[in-house]
C-alpha positions in Angstrom: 206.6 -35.1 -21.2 204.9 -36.1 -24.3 202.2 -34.4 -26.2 204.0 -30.7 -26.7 204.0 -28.5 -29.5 205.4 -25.5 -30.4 202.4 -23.3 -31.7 201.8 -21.5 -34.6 201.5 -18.2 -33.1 205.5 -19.0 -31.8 206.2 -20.2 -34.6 204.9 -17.8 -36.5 206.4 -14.8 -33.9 210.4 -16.9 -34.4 209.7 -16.3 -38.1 209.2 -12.9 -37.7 211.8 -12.5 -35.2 215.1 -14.6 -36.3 213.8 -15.4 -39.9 213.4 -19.1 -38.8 211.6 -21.3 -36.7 214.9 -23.0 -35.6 217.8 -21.2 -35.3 220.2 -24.5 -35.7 219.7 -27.0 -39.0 222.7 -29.2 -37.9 224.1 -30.1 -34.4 227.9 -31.3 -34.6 227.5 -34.3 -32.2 231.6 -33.8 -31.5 230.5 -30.2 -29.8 227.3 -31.5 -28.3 226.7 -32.6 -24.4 223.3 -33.9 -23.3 222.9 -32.4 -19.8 220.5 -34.6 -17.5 219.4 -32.4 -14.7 218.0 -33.5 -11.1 216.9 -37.2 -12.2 217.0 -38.4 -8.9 214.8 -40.9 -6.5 213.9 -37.3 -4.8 212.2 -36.3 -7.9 211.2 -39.3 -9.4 210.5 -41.8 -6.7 206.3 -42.1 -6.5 205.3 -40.6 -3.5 208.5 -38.8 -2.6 208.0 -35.2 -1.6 209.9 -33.8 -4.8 208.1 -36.3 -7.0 207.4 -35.1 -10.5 204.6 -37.2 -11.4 205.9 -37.6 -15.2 209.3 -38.0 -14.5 208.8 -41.7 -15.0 208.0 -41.4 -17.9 210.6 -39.5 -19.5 213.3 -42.2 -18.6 213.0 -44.0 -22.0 213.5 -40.9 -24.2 216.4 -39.9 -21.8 218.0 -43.2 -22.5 217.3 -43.2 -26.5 218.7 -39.8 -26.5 221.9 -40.6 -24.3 222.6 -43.9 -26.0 222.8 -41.9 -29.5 225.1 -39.3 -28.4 227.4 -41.9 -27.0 227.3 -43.7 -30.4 228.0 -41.0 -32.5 230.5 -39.5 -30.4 228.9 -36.8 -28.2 228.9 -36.3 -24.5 226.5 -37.4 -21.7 226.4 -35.2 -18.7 224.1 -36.5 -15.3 223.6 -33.5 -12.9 222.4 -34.2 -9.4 221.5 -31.6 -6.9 222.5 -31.5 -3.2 221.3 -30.3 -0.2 225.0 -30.7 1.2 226.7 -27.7 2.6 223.2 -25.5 1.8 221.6 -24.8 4.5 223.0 -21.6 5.2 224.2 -20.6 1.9 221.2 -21.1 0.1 218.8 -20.5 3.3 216.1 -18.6 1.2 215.2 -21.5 -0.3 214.2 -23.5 2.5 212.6 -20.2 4.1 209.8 -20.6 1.8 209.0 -24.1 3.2 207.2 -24.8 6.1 210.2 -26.3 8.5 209.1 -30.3 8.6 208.9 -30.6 4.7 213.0 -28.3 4.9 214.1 -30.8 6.7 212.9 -33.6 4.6 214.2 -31.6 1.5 217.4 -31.5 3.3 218.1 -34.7 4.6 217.0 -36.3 1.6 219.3 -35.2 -1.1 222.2 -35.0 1.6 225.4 -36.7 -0.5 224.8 -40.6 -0.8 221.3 -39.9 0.7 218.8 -42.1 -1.1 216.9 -39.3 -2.6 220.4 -37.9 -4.0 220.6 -41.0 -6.2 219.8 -41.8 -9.6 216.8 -43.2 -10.5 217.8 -46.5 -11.0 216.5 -47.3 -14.7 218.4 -44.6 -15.9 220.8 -46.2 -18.2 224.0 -44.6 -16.7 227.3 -45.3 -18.1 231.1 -45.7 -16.5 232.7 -43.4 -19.7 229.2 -40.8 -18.9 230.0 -37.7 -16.5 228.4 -37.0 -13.1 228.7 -33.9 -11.9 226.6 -32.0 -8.8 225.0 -28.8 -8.1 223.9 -27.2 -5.6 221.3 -24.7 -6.9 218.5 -24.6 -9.1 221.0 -23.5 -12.1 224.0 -26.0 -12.8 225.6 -23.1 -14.4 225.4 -20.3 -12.1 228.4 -19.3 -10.2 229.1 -21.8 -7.5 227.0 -24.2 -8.3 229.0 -26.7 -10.1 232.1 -26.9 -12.6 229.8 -27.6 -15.4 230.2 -24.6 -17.8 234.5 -25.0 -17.4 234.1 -28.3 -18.2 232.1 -28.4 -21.3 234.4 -25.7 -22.0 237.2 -27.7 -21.8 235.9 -30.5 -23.9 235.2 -27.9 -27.0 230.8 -28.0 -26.4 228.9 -25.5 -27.7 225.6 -27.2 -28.0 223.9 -28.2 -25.0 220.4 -30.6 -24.4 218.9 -30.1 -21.8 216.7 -33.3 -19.9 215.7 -33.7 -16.8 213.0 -32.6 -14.0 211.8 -29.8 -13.2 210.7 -28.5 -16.3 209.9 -25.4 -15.5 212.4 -24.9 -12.4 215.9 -26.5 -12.7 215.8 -27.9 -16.4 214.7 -24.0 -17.3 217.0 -22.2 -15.0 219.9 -24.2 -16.3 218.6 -23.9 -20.3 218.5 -19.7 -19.6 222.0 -19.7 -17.9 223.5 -21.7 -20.9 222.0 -19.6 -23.2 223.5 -16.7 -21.2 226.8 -18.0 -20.7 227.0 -18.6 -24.5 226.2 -21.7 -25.1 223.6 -22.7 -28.2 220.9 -24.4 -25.6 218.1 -26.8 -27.1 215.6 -28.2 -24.2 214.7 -31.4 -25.5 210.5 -31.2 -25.0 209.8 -35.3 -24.3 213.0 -35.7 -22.1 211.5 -33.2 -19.6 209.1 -33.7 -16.8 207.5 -30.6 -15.6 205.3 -30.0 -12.5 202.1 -29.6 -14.4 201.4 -29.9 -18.2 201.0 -26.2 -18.2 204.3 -25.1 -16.2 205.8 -27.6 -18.5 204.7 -26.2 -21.6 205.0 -22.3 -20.4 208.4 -23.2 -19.9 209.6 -24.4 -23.2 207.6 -21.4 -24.8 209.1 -19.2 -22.9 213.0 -20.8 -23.2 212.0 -20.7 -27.2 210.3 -17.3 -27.8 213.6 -15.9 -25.9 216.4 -18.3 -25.0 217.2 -20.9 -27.5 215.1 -24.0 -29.6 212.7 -26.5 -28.1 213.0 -29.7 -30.0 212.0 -33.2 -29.5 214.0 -36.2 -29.3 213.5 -37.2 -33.0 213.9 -33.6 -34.2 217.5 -33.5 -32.5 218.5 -36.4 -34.2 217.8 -35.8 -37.0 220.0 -32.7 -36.7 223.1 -34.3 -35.3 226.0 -34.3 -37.4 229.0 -36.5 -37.5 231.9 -34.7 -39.0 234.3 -37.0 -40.6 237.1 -37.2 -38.0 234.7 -39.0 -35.6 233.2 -40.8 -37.8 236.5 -42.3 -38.7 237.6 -42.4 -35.1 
């Protein structure tokens, strides 16, 4: 979502805190993943019951920010959540639904369900990863593989994209940040339920988990080390 800002107060309070407003000057785009969580027809589609209604309009800054990483030799990572195999090992979650809008919830982001898939402007390439979860959190035990895999490709910076700000996007960022990766949430590249959820999220994820930049702010950071700039 467009139109955030970090405050002065926050600003002022990282200053105080960390002795900067941002803790990273230069992102080695060779260590870096963009992670694109839960961009799917279930969230995105007008009129679907997950619909974010802003998550439209994220899709160009996603794309901007994916096609740089590719160029300069970063990763692109597309998450996509499932209902498969959930609906008695994450039960709770659908407990707090009434039982017709579960079953929709459940049915729709079954794998290779419509809702499961990509929203289709996405620009989604064949040398990108997909990987899927099954939680909130794509780095929480058992939901996916993602943390061993970035691991195994040498990342330690992660952007984080996608919908719901303040739900998935955020529960991923914290994990990250917990499982010791450096964790930027990228501010126009996320879609939140509201404006404010949207924003109470990324003040939250940057008073105590990690930076909050925007698209331009993150490229001007990345840096190409000369062996992939050669390559």
């Amino acid at each position: 979502m467009s139109g955030y800002a970090l405050s002065q107060g926050l600003m002022a309070a990282a200053i105080a805190d960390r002795g900067n407003v941002h803790p990273w000057d230069a992102i080695p785009v060779a260590r870096t993943a963009l992670v694109v969580i839960d961009m799917q027809n279930y969230f995105v589609a007008p009129n679907a019951q997950g619909e974010a209604e802003t998550a439209r309009d994220i899709v160009p800054a996603i794309n901007r920010l994916a096609a740089a990483l590719r160029e300069r030799g970063g990763r692109v990572i597309w998450i996509q959540n499932t209902t498969t195999d959930t609906r008695e090992k994450w039960s709770v979650r659908h407990e707090l639904l009434p039982p017709e809008k579960a079953e929709t919830r459940l049915a729709a982001m079954e794998l290779g369900a419509e809702g499961y898939q990509l929203w289709p402007t996405l620009d989604v390439r064949a040398d990108d990863t997909r990987m899927v979860k099954k939680v909130y959190s794509a780095f929480i035990q058992g939901s996916s593989d993602l943390a061993a895999h970035l691991r195994a490709h040498g990342i330690e910076f992660v952007l984080i994209a996608g919908t719901y700000t303040n739900v998935c996007c955020q529960a991923s960022a914290q994990d990250a940040m917990m499982l010791n990766f450096r964790t930027i949430m990228v501010s126009d590249c996320n879609a939140g339920s509201t404006a404010e959820t949207h924003a109470a999220a990324l003040n939250n994820f940057f008073e105590f988990f990690g930076d909050v930049l925007s698209v331009d702010e993150v490229l001007d950071r990345l840096e190409v080390d000369k062996e992939t700039a050669a390559a």
